[in-house]
Structure formats: C-alpha cells, structure tokens
C-alpha positions as CSV (number, residue, x, y, z in Angstrom):
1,X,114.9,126.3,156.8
2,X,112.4,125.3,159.0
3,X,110.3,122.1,158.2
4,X,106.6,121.7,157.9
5,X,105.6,119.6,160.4
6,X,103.9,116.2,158.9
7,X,100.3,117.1,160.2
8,X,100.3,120.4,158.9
9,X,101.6,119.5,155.7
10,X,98.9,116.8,155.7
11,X,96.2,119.4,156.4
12,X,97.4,121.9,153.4
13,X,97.4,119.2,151.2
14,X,93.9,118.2,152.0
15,X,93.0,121.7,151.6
16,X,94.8,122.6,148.2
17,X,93.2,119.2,146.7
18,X,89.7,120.6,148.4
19,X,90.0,123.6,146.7
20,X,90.8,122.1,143.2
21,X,88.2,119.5,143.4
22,X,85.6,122.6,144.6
23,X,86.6,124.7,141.3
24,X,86.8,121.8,139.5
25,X,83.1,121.0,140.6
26,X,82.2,125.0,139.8
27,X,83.8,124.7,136.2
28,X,82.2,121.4,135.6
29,X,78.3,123.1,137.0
30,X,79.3,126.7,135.2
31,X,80.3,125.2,131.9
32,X,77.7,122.3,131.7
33,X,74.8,122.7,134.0
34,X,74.2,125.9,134.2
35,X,72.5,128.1,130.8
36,X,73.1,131.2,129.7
37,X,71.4,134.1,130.2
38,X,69.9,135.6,127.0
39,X,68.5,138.7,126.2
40,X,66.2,137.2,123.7
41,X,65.8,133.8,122.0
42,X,66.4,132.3,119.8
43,X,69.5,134.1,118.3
44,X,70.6,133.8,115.2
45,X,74.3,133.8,114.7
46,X,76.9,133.9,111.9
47,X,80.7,132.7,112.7
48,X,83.0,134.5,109.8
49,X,85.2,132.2,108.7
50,X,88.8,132.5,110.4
51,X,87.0,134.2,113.7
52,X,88.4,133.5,117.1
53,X,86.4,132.4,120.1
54,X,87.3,135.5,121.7
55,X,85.6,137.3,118.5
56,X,82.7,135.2,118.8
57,X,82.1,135.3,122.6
58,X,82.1,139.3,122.4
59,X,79.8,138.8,119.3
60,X,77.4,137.3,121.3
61,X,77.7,139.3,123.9
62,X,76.4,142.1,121.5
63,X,73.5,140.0,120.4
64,X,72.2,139.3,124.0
65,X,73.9,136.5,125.0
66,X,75.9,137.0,128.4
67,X,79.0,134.8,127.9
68,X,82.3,136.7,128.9
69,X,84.9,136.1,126.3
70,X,87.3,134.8,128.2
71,X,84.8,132.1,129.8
72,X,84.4,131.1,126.5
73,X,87.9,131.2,125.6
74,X,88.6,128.9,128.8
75,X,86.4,126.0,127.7
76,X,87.3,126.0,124.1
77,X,91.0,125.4,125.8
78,X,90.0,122.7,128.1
79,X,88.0,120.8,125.5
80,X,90.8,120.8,123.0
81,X,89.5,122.5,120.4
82,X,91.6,124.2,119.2
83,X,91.0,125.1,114.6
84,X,87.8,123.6,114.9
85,X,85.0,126.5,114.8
86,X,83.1,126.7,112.2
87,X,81.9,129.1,110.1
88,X,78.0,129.4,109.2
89,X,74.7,130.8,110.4
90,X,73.5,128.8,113.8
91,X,70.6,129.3,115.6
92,X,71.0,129.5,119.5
93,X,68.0,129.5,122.1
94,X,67.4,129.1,125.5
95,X,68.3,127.0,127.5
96,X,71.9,126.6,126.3
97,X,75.2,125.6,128.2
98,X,78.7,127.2,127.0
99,X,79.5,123.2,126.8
100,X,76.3,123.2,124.4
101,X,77.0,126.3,122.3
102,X,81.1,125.5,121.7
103,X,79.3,121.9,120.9
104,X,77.3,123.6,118.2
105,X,80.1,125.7,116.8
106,X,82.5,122.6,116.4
107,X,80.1,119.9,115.3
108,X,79.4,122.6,112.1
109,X,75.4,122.7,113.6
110,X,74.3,125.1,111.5
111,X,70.8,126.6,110.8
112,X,68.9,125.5,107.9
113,X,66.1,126.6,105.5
114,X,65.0,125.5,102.2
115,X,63.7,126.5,98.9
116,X,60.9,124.8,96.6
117,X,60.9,125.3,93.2
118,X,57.4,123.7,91.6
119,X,56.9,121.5,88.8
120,X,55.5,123.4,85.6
121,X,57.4,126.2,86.9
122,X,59.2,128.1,84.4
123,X,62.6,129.6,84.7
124,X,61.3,133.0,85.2
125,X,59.5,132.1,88.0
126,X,62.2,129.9,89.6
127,X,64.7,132.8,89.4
128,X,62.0,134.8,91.0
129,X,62.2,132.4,93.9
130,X,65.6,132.6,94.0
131,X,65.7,136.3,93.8
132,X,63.6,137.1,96.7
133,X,64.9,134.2,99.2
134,X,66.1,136.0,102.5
135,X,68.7,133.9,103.6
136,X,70.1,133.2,99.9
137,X,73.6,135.3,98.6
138,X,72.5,136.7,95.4
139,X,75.6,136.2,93.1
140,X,73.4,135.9,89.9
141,X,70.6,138.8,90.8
142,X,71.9,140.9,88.1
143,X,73.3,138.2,85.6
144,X,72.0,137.5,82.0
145,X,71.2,133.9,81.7
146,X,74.0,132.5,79.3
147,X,76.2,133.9,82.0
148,X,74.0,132.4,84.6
149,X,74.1,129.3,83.1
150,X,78.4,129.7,82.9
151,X,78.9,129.5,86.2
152,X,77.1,126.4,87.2
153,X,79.3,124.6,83.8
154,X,75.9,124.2,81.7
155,X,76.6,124.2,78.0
156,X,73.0,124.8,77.3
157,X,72.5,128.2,76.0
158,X,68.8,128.4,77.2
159,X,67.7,128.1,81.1
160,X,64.3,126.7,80.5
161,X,63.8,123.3,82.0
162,X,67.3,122.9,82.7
163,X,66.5,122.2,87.0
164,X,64.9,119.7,89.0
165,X,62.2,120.8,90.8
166,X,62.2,119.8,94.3
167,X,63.0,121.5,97.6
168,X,66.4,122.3,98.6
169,X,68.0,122.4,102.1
170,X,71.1,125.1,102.8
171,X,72.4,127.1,105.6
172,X,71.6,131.1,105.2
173,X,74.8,132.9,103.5
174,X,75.1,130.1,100.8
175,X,75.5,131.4,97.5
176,X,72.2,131.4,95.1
177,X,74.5,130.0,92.9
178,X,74.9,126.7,94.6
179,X,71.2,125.9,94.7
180,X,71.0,127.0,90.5
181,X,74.3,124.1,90.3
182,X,72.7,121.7,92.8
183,X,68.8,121.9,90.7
184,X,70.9,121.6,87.1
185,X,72.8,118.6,88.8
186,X,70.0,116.8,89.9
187,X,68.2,117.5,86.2
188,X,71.0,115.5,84.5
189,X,70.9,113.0,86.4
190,X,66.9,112.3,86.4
191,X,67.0,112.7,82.7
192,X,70.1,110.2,82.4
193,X,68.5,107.7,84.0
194,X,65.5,107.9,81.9
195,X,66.9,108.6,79.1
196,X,69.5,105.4,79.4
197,X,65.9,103.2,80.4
198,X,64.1,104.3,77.3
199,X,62.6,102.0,74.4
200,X,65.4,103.3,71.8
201,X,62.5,103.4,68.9
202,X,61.0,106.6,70.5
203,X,61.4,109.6,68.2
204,X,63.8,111.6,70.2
205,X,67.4,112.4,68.4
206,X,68.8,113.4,71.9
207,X,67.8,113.9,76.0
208,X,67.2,117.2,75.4
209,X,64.4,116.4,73.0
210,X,62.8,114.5,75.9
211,X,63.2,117.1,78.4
212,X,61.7,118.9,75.7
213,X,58.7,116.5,75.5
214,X,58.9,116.5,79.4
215,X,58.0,119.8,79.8
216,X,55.0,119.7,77.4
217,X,53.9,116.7,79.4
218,X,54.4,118.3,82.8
219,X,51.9,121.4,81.8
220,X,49.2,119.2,79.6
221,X,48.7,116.6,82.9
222,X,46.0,117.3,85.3
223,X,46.5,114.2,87.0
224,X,49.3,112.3,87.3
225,X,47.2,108.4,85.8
226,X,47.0,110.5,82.8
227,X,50.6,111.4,82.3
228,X,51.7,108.1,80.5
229,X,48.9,108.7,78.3
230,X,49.3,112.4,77.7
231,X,53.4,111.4,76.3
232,X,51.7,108.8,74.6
233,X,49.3,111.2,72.5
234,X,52.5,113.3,71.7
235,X,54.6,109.9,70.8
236,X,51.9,108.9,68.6
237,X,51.8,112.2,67.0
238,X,55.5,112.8,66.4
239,X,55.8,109.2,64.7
240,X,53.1,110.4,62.1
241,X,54.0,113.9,61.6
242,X,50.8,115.6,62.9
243,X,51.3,118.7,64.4
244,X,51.3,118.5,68.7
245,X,48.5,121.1,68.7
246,X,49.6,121.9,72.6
247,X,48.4,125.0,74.2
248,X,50.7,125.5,77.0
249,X,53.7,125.8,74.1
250,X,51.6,128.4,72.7
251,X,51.2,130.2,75.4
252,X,54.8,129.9,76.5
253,X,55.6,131.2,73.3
254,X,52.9,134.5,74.0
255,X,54.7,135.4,76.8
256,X,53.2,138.7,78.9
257,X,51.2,138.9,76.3
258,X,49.0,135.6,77.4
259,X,45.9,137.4,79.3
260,X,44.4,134.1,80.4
261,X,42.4,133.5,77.5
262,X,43.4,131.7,74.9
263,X,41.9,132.7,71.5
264,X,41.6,131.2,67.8
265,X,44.1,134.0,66.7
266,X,46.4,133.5,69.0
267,X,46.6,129.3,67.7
268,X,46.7,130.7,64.1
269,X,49.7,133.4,65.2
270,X,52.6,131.5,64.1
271,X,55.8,131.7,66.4
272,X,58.4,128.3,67.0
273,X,56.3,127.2,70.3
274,X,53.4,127.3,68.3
275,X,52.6,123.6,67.7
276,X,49.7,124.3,65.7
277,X,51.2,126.1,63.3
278,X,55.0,124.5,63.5
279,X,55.4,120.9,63.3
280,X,57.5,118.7,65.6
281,X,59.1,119.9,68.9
282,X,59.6,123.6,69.9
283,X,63.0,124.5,70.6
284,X,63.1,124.4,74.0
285,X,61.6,123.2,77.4
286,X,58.6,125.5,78.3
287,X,58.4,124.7,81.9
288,X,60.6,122.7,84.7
289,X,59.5,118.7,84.3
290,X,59.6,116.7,87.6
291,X,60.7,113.1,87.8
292,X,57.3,111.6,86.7
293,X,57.3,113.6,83.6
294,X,60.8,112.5,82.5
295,X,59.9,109.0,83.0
296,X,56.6,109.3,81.1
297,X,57.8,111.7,78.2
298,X,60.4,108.2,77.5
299,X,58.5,105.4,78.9
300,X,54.8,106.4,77.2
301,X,51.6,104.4,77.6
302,X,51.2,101.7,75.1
303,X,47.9,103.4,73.1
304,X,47.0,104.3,69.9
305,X,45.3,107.8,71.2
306,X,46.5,110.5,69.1
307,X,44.0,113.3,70.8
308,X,42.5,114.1,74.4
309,X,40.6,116.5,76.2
310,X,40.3,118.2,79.6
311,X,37.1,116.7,81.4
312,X,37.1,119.7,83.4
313,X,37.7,117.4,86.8
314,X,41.5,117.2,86.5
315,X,41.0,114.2,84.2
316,X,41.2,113.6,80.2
317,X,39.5,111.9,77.7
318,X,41.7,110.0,75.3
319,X,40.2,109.4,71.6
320,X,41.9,107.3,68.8
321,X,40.3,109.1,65.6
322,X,39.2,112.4,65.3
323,X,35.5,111.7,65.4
324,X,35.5,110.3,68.9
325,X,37.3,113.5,69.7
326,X,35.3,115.9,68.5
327,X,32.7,114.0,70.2
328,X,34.6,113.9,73.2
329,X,35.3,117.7,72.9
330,X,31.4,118.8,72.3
331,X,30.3,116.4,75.5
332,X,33.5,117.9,77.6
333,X,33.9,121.7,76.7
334,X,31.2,122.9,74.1
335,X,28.0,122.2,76.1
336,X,29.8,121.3,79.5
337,X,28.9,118.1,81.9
C-alpha cells in the first residue's frame, strides 16, 4: 500500500473539514434563515393526531407551502424531536423558517378563537351560538337537552342558567362539548362562592334558588348600581309573601309567543313563570346570570323597597309603599319625562 504523503493528507483533511463546515453553514442558513416560500398566507393547518413529519411536510406541500418532505424530515432528526408533534389546528404565515414551523408543531402553538356567550342570554340562544360556531365540532347539534346536559355530568334536568357567561378561548376541532363542560364548570363555581359568602337568613332553601333569583335579577337590571337594589326588591318580597310581579319570567314563560308587547292578558294568563299570578320563585333560571348577578341575588342591598320602575334611561326608581310607586310609575311610564 502506498502511503499518503503528510502534506497531501494535510490538504484533504482541510478540505473534507471545509466541506462539512460549508454544508454545515448551508443547513444552519436553509433551515434557520432562510423562509419558505408560500403559495398563500397565512395557512391554516391541522396535524392528525399520530401523523408523521413526512405526512405533514407533503401536507403542506398541498396547501402551498414548498417544504420537501424529506427537508423537513432532516430537521426534525437533527433537532431531536423525535414523538413530539402535536396535533391541532396552527396557523402558519409568511415569513416562516422550517426551524420556525417544526418550533410551532412541538411547542403545541396552536391557533385560537373564542366564543362569547352574553349575560341575559338564554339557553336557546347560547346553543345557537354554539351551533353555528365554524371552528367548533358539533357533538351535541342534534342532542335533546337532558342528554346534553349527561355528558358534561350535570345532574340538573333543565339547561337554563346552568353556564357562565363569558368568552371562551379553544383551538378549532375542539368538541362543542368541551366549551358546554367548561361554561357549567365555571357556573358552579361562581355560585359556590357566593353562595358559601351569603347572609344565611336570605330566603333561598338551596343555590339553585339563587341562580334562580340571579337570573330574574340579570334581566330586571338596566344598570349595573341598580342590581343590589333590584335583588333587594325581590328579597324583600319573598320574606313577605307578595308575589315578584317580574315581567321578564313572564315573558320567558310566553315563549315564541312573546311579540314584543307585553299586555294586561298576558300578566293575568297564568303559567309557573308567571309571578303575577304564582307566588314565590319560578322553577327555573330564565336567562344565564353573570358574576355580578350571583353576587347581588345573595348579597342584596340593605333597603326596605319592595317595588321599582324603569326611568326609561337605563335607571330605576325604587319606592317603599305602593303609593310612592304608583307615583313613581304615572311620573316614569304613564305621562313619560
């Protein structure tokens, strides 16, 4: 065998160790510096659960992105990552490194939206929401609401009132189910809290009385300085047996067949959300209370004020005896301001 001489042994060395460090330099630039071409962006993205980078990377492809699969494939190797896509909805734009994007896809960087549900909202319209979201899986679209109300472990047997409204966050392909368990879980806990900070002489037997009372409160408040006072009417009235004389459980009680206007047959038409015909507390929520209501329905005002009425500027006035009321009421709604 002949031997390489010293120098030219030096020389290929120099070279080989040239040419790693050069595509050492070109992987480092392709794979961190420079982007990726797109087609169009942003892009939105969803990685199946179990789905290879290979899978993904021709995925892409498909949607615009020009990543070869087994570029991809490469950097997921050298980065050691190995099991840790994964799966969700992302949103990719331009400019984007394959560095950046495997970043994304093991960091769990998924896209997000939301959904806001409204206090005074009733179920209907809540499941509405629900029902038309884009980016929601609808699990329950087509189930009847004791079932509904099954799979999120409720052992209420009516829907009404039963979620916190608020705005939830999720990642598009999340079950509609989830958000329904989230909103009940968030419920409980608000009326716990209330309920465990009340003044034990108020004249609820259970919570679900005051979530009950919550709900009245939440559609009888025009502004929220008034709400204290607005429980504290209904307290007072409880405590003495007068009848709660609410519209908005009448109504809810109407149904489809509320046209806007509210007339003297419709108070006289007895039903069980008809407070002026049925005393005490209809059987169920009539709208989705927020925080503020809960508190109020068991942390009243301290007044005597057993009637108000609607100023017509968001306000109320709050009477003590059903003189000043009526008073009140001719000034207010009779003859107008």
């Amino acid at each position: 065998m002949t031997a390489v001489p010293k120098g030219r042994f030096a020389r290929l060395l120099i070279l080989a160790l040239m040419l790693a460090a050069g595509a050492g330099a070109w992987g480092w630039y392709a794979f961190t510096v420079q982007p990726l071409t797109f087609a169009a962006s942003p892009v939105r993205f969803t990685v199946p659960r179990g789905a290879s980078v290979r899978t993904v990377a021709a995925d892409l492809r498909a949607q615009g992105v020009d990543i070869s699969p087994m570029r991809l494939w490469l950097w997921y190797k050298l980065r050691r990552y190995d099991g840790r896509l994964k799966a969700g909805t992302y949103g990719f734009a331009a400019p984007l490194t394959v560095d950046e994007l495997l970043g994304k896809l093991v960091r769990g960087d998924v896209l997000l939206t939301d959904i806001r549900f409204i206090e005074g909202w009733t179920f209907r319209q809540m499941r509405e929401a629900v029902d038309a979201h884009p980016d929601l899986v609808h699990d329950t679209r087509e189930l009847a609401e004791p079932a509904l109300l099954g799979l999120i472990g409720a052992q209420e047997s009516r829907a009404e009132g039963l979620f916190f409204p608020d705005t939830y966050t999720f990642s598009p392909g999340t079950s509609d189910v989830e958000i329904y368990r989230q909103a009940y879980r968030r419920q409980q806990q608000a009326l716990r809290a209330a309920w465990e900070a009340r003044d034990p002489s108020l004249p609820y037997a259970t919570p679900y009385e005051a979530l009950v009372m919550a709900s009245i409160v939440e559609k009888e408040t025009g502004r929220a300085a008034d709400r204290a006072k607005v429980a504290a009417v209904f307290v007072n009235r409880l405590r003495r047996g007068m009848l709660l004389q609410s519209d908005p459980t009448t109504i809810y009680g109407m149904g489809e067949r509320f046209d806007g206007n509210l007339r003297k047959r419709d108070l006289q038409a007895d039903s069980v959300y008809n407070t002026y015909t049925r005393a005490g507390l209809p059987p169920t929520p009539i709208a989705l209370p927020g925080r503020a209501s809960l508190e109020a329905a068991l942390a009243p005002a301290d007044t005597n004020a057993l009637y108000f009425v609607a100023r017509g500027d968001g306000t109320s006035e709050f009477s003590d005896d059903l003189s000043s009321h009526n008073r009140a009421v001719a000034r207010y709604q009779r003859n107008g301001r």
